[in-house]
C-alpha positions as CSV (number, residue, x, y, z in Angstrom):
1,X,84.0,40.1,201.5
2,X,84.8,42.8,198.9
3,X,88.3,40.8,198.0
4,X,85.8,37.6,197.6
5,X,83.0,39.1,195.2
6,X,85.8,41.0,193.2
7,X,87.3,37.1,192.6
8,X,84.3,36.0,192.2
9,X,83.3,38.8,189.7
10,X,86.5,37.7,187.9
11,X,86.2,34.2,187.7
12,X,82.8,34.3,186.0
13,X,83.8,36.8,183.4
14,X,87.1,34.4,182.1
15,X,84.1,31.4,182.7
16,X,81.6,33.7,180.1
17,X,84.6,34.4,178.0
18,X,86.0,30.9,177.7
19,X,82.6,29.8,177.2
20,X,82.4,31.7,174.4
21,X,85.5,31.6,172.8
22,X,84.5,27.6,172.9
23,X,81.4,28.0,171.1
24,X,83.2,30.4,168.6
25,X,85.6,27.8,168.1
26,X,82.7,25.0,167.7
27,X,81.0,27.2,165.2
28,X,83.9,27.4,163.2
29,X,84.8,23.8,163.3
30,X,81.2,23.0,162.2
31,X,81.4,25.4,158.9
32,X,84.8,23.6,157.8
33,X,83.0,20.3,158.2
34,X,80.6,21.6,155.6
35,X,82.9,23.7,153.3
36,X,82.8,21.4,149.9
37,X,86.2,19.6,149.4
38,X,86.9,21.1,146.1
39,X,88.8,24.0,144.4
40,X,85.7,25.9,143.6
41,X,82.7,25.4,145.9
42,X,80.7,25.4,141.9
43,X,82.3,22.3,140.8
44,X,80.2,19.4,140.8
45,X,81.3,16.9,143.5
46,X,79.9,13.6,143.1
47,X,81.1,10.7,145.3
48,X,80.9,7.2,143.8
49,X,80.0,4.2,146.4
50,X,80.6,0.8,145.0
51,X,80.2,-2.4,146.3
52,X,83.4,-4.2,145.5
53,X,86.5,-4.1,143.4
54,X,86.9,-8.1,143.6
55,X,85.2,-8.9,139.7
56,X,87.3,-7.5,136.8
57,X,83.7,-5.6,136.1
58,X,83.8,-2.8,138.6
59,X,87.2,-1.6,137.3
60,X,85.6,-0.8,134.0
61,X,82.6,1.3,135.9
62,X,85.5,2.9,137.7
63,X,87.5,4.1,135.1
64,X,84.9,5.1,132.6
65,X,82.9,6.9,134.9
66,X,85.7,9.1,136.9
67,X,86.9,9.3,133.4
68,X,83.2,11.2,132.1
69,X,82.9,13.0,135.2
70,X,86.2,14.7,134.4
71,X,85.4,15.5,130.9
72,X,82.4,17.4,132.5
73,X,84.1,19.3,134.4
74,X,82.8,17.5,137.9
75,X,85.3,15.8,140.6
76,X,84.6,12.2,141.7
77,X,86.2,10.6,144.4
78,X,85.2,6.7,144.5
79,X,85.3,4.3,147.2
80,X,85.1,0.4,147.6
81,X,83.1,-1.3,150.7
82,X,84.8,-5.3,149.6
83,X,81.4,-6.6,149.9
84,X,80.5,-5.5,153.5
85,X,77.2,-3.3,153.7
86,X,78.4,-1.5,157.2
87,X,81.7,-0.6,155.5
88,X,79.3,0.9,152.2
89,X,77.8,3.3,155.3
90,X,80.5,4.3,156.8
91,X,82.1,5.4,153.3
92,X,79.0,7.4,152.1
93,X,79.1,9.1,155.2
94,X,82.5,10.0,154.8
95,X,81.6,11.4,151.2
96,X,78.8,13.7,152.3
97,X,80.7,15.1,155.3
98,X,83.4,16.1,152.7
99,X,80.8,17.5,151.0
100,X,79.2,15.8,147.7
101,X,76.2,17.4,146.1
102,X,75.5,13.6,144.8
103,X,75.9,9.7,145.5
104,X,75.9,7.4,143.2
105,X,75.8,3.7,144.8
106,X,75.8,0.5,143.7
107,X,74.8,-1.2,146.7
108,X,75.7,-3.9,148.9
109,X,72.6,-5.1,150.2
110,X,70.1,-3.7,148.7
111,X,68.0,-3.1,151.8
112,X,70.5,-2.2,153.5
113,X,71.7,0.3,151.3
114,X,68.3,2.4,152.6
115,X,69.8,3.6,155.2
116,X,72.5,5.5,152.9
117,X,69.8,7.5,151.3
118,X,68.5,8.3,154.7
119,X,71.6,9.7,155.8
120,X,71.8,11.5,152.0
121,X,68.8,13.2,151.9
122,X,69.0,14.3,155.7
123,X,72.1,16.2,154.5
124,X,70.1,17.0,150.7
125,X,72.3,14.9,149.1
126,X,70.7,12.9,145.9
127,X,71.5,9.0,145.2
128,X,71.5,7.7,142.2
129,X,71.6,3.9,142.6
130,X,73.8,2.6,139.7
131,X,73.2,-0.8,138.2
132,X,71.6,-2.5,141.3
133,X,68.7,-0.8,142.7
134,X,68.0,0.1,146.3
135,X,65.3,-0.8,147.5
136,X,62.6,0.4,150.0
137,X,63.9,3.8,150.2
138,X,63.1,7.1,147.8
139,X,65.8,6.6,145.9
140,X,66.0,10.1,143.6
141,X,67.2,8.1,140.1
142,X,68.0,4.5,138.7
143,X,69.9,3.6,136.0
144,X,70.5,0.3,135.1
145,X,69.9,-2.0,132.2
146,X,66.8,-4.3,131.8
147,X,67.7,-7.0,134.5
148,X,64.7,-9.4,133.7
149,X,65.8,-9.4,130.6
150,X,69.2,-10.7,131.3
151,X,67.9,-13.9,132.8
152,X,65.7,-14.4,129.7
153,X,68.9,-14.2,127.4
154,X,71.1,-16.4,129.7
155,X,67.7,-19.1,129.4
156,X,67.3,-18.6,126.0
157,X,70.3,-19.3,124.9
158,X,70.6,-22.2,126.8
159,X,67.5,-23.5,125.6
160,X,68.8,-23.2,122.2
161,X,71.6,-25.6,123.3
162,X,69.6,-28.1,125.0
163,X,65.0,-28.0,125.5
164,X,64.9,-31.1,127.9
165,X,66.4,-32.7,130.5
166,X,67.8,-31.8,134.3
167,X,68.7,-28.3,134.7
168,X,70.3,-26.3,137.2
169,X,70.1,-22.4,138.7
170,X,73.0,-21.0,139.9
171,X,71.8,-17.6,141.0
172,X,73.8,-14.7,142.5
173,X,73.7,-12.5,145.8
174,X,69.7,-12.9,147.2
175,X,70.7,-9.3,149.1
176,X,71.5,-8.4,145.3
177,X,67.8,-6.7,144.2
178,X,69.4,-8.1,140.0
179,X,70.1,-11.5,141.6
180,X,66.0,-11.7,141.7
181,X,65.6,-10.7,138.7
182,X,67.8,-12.6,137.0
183,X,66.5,-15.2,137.7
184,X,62.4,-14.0,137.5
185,X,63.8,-13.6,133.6
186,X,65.1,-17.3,133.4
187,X,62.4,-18.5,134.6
188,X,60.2,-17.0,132.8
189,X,61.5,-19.0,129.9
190,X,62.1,-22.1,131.7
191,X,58.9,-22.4,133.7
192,X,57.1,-23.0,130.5
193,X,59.3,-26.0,129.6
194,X,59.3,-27.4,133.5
195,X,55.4,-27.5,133.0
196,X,55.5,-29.6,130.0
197,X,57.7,-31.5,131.9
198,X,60.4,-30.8,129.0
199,X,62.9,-29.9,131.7
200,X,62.7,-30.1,135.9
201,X,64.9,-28.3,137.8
202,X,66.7,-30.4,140.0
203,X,69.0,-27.3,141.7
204,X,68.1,-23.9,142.2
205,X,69.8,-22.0,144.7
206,X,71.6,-18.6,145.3
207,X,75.4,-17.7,145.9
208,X,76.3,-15.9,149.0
209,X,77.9,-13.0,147.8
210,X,78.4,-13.8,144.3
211,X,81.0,-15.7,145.4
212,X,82.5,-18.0,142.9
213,X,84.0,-20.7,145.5
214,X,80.0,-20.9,147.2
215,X,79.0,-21.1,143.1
216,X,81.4,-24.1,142.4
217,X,80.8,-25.6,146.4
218,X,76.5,-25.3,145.2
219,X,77.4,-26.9,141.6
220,X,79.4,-29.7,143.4
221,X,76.2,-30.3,145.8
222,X,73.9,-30.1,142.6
223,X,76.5,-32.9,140.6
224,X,76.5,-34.9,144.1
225,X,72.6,-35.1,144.5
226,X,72.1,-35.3,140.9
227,X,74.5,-38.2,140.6
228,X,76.5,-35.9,137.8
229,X,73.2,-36.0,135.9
230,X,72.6,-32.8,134.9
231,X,72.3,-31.5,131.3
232,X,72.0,-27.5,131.6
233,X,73.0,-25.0,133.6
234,X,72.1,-21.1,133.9
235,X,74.6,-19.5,135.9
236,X,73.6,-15.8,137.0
237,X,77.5,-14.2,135.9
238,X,80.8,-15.1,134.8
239,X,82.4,-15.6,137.9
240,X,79.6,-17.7,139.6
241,X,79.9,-19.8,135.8
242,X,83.7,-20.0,136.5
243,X,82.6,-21.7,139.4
244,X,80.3,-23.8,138.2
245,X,83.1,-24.6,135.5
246,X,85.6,-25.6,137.7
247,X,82.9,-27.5,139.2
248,X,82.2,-29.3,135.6
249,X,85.9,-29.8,134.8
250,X,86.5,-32.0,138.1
251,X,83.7,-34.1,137.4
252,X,84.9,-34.1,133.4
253,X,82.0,-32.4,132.1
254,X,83.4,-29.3,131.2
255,X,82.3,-28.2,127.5
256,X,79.7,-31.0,127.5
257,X,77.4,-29.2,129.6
258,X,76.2,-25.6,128.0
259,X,76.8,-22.9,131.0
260,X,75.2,-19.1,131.1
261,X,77.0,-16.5,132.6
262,X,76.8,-12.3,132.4
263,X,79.1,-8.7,132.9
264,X,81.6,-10.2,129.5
265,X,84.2,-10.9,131.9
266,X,87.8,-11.4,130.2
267,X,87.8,-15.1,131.7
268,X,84.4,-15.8,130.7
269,X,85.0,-14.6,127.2
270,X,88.0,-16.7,127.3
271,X,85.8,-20.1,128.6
272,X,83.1,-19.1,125.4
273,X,86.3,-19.3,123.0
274,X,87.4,-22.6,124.8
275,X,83.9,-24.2,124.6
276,X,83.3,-24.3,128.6
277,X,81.0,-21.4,128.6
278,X,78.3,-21.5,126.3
279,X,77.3,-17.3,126.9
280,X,77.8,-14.5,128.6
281,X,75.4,-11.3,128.8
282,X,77.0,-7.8,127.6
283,X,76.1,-4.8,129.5
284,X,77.7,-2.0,127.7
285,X,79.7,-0.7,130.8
286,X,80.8,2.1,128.5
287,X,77.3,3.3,128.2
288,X,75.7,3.2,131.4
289,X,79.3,4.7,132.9
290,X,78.8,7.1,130.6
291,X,74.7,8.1,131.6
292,X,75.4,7.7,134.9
293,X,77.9,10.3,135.4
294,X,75.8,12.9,132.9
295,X,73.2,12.1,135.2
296,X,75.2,13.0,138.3
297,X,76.7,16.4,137.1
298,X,73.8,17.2,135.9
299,X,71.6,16.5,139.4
300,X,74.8,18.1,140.7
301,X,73.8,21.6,139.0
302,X,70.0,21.0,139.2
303,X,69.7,20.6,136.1
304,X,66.5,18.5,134.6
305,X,66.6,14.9,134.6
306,X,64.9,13.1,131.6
307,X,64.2,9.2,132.4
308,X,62.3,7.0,130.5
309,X,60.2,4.8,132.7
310,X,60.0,3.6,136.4
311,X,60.8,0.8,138.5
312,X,59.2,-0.2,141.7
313,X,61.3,-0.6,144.8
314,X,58.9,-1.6,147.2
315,X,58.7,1.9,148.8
316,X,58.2,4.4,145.7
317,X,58.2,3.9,141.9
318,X,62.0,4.9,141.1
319,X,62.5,7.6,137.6
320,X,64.8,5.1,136.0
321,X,66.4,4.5,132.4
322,X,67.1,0.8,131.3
323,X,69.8,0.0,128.9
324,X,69.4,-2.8,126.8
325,X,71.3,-6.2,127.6
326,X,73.4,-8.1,124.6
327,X,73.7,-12.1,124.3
328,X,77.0,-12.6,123.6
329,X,78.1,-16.2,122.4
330,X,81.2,-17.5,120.1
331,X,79.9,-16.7,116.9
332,X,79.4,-12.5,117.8
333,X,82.3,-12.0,119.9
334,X,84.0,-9.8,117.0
335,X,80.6,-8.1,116.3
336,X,79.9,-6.6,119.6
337,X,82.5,-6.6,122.8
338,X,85.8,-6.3,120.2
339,X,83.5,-3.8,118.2
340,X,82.8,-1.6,121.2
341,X,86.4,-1.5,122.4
342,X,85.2,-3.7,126.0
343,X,88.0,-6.2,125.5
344,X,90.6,-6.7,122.6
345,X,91.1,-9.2,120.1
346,X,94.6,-10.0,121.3
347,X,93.1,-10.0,125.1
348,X,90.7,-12.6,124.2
349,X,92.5,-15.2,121.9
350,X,95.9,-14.6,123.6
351,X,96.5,-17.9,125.2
């Protein structure tokens, strides 16, 4: 009996000890999984969530805004979801178990994207929701440019081209929060016009995804139903209007019919210059590349954050800053995208 309570004395002092050589060991696992992947734990660490790298666009945001984090001093490490929301998740989660002291995310779905700031803020991370808004979450900053007034441009302009007659909407992502408002802005012109019964609006619908080959199969439904009787259409980007074009060109309308588009795409610059595209809307990516990653470093190292207005995502009023949007047809090319270094002369006119 001795022999047996010795052994047994025995086995539960390795059992204690293991035990707590195991916990030791979880303990220490658990502080790497927080330890900040940087140099220098004081370098700002932002991690950059975007929705996709399929348009030209996002390269631009990419480059410029590494690029400005750099200059600040901050690391960036950027990832791309290829339009799928669950994918967006799992990459912010990745970034704020490396440790980031800030997200910047231009969402997927913008509901969806809720659930990233959940997950942020449970590990006091900020977001900063770049370009498209989040929405029914408490988002910590905005920045974006003013989307309603894209839409009113791309109408606008239009307009100028043709005042009556069938038109058609060719909208973007209805997940995409800008989507709505691009076309809230387009109609705020055009619903004037409809009412007089100037124009009607015999096609309105949005494109899964922003994807072009929906945009061109919804402008060969709108040509079909219309019996290719349609005079106008405002397309919600460039690569929904190149779409829409190629749309156009089978039925041989192409250049006969004045098409919107937006983002100052290379190929929709190229379709303005050919007489396909009647407009695209600038948004100086250089600028709001630029603001966004100031902002970011400087939420980084709690710094104050000046904005200049809010904007209401159906859960909290959002501190925002707006840039302003730029109508950009044949005759200003020179004066604003070459001027601002977006795209080259030789780039555009370069057959």
């Amino acid at each position: 009996m001795a022999r047996n309570t010795i052994v047994a004395l025995l086995l539960l002092v390795v059992t204690v000890f293991a035990s707590a050589c195991s916990n030791t060991s979880t303990e220490i696992v658990a502080k790497q999984d927080k330890i900040k992947l940087t140099e220098d734990e004081k370098i700002p660490y932002i991690g950059f969530v975007l929705d996709t790298l399929a348009d030209e666009r996002w390269y631009k945001d990419k480059a410029l805004f590494e690029e400005q984090v750099k200059s600040l001093g901050g690391k960036v490490k950027t990832l791309a979801a290829n339009g799928l929301s669950d994918v967006q998740y799992k990459q912010a989660q990745l970034l704020i178990d490396e440790g980031v002291d800030v997200l910047v995310v231009v969402p997927q779905n913008a509901e969806e994207a809720s659930k990233i700031v959940e997950l942020a803020h449970e590990h006091n991370v900020k977001v900063i929701s770049y370009d498209r808004l989040i929405t029914k979450a408490d988002v910590d900053y905005y920045i974006s440019f003013d989307n309603e007034k894209v839409g009113e441009l791309q109408a606008q302009e239009i307009v100028k081209n043709v005042s009556k007659g069938n038109f058609a909407y060719i909208g973007g992502a209805e997940t995409d929060n800008n989507a709505i408002l691009f076309r809230k802005g387009a109609m705020s012109v055009l619903q004037p016009l409809i009412d007089k019964g100037d124009i009607k609006l015999v096609y309105d619908k949005y494109t899964d995804d922003w994807n072009p080959d929906i945009a061109q199969s919804n402008m060969q439904d709108a040509l079909k139903t219309s019996s290719d009787n349609i005079n106008a259409i405002v397309a919600a980007n460039d690569g929904t209007a190149g779409g829409v074009i190629s749309a156009l060109t089978s039925a041989g309308l192409a250049g006969k019919v004045p098409v919107s588009g937006q983002d100052a795409e290379l190929n929709g610059v190229k379709r303005i210059v050919a007489g396909t595209q009647t407009m695209t809307v600038y948004k100086s990516i250089n600028l709001i590349a630029k603001q966004a990653a100031e902002m970011a470093v400087k939420v980084a190292k709690g710094e104050e954050i000046e904005t200049s207005t809010t904007v209401d995502n159906n859960q909290i009023k959002v501190p925002s800053n707006l840039l302003e949007p730029i109508p950009v047809t044949k005759e200003n090319i020179e004066g604003t995208i070459i001027k601002e270094g977006y795209l080259t002369k030789e780039e555009i006119y370069t057959k």
